[in-house]
C-alpha positions in Angstrom: 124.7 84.1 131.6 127.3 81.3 132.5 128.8 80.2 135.8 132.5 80.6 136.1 133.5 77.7 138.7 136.7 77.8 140.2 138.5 75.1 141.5 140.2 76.1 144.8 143.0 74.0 145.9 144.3 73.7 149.4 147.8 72.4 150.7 148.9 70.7 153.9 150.1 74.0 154.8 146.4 75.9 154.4 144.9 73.0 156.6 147.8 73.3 159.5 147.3 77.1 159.7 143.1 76.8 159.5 143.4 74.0 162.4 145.7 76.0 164.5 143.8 79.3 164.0 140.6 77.3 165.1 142.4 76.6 168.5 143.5 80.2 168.7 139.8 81.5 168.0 138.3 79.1 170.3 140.8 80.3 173.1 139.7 83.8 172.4 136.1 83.4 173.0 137.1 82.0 175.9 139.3 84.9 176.9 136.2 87.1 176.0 134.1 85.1 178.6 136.1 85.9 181.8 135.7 88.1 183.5 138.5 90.8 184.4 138.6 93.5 187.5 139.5 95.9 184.3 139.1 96.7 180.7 141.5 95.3 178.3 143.1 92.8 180.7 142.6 89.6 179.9 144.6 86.2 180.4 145.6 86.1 176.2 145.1 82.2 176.2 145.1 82.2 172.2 149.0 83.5 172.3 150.1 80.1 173.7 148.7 78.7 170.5 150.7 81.7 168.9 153.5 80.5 170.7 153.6 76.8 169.8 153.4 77.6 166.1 156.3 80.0 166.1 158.3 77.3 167.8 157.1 74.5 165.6 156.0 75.6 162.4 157.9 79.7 162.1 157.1 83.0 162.2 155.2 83.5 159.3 152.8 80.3 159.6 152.0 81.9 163.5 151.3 85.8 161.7 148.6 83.5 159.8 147.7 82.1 163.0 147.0 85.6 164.7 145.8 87.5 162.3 143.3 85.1 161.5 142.3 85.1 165.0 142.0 88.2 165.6 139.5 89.2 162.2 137.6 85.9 162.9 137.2 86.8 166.9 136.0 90.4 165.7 133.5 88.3 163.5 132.4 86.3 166.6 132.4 88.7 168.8 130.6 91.4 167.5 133.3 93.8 167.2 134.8 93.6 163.3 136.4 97.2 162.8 134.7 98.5 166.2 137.8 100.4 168.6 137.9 96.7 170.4 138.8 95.1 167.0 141.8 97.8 166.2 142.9 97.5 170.1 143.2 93.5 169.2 144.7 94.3 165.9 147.3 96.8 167.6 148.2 94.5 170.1 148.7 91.6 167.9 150.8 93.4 165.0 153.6 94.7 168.1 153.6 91.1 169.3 154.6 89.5 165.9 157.0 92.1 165.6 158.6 91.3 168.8 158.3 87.9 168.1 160.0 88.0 165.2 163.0 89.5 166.7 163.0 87.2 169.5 162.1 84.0 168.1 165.7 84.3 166.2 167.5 84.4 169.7 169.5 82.3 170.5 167.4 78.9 172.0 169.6 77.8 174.8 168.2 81.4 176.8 165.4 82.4 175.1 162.5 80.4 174.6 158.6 80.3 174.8 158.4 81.8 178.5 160.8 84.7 177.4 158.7 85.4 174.1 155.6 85.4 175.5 157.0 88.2 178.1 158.0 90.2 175.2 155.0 89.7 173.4 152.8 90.2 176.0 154.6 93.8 176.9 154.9 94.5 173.4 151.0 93.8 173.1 149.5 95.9 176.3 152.3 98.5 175.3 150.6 98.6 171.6 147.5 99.1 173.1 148.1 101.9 175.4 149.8 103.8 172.4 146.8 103.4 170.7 144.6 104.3 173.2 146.9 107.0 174.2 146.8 108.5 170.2 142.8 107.9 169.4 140.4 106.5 172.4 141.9 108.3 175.7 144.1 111.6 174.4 144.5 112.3 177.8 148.2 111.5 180.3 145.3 110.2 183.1 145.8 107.2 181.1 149.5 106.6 182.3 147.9 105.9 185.7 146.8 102.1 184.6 150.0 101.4 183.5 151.5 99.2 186.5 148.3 97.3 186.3 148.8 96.5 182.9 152.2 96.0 183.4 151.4 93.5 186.3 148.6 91.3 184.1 151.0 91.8 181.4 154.4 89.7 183.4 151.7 87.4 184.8 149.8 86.2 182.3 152.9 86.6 179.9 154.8 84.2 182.5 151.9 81.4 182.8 150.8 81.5 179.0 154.7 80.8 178.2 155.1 78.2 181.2 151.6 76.3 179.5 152.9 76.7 175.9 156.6 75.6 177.2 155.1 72.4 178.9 153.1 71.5 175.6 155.9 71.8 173.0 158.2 69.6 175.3 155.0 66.9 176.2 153.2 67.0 172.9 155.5 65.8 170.1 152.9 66.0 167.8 153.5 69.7 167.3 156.3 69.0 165.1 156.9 70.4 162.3 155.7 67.4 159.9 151.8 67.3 160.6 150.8 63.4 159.2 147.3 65.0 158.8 148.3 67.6 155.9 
């Protein structure tokens, strides 16, 4: 029997996306690791990575970016296809569809603060849909909605203010990465 061996070839591009996904796993164990007075609220640290890439590098490099995230953090985690993992999934797949709509807003008023509010209502509102459809078929579950609405404008504001505060200070998260 021979050995078929296939040359796989890589751009710039393919590096960016694998470096900034790295970031965005890292950020997730470390999401994972604090703890939170209640299930499902957490602070969402990898969506300022998320963030910087749609404003530098576009929507479609930053769906990469989370989708990889979120299949390699189930990996990580333990939780690959578990209801965690489709919970992550959910939450993500709203907030690139939000972001994709508001990340072609106008720049003068909308910005990363302002997308990571949509994105992080979008996302907790994903979840709780879900939740509401397969985990929890039951209205009881309406009740946890102004705390997840709270975590949801806080840690939407202060992931947007960090990512914000990187794109203006870092210019090495332009567009053009000399790395490739």
């Amino acid at each position: 029997m021979t050995r078929s061996v296939t040359n796989l070839t890589t751009t710039p591009e393919d590096h960016r996306i694998a470096r900034l996904a790295a970031a965005a796993i890292g950020l997730s164990l470390v999401d994972a690791a604090i703890p939170m007075p209640l299930p499902g609220i957490k602070p969402g640290l990898a969506n300022i990575v998320t963030l910087i890439v749609i404003a530098r590098h576009g929507w479609g490099a930053a769906v990469w970016v989370c989708l990889l995230r979120v299949i390699a953090g189930g990996l990580l985690l333990g939780q690959f296809l578990s209801p965690g993992f489709f919970m992550s999934l959910t939450g993500a797949l709203c907030s690139l569809a939000v972001l994709a709509i508001a990340s072609r807003l106008p720049k003068r008023w909308f910005g990363p603060i302002s997308w990571s509010l949509a994105a992080s209502f979008a996302h907790i509102g994903g979840q709780l849909l879900l939740a509401r459809l397969w985990l929890i078929p039951h209205d009881g579950l309406y009740y946890l909605v102004p705390f997840f609405t709270a975590a949801a404008t806080v840690f939407g504001i202060i992931n947007g203010l960090i990512a914000a505060r990187l794109i203006a200070e870092h210019p090495s998260f332009s567009t053009q990465d000399p790395h490739g």
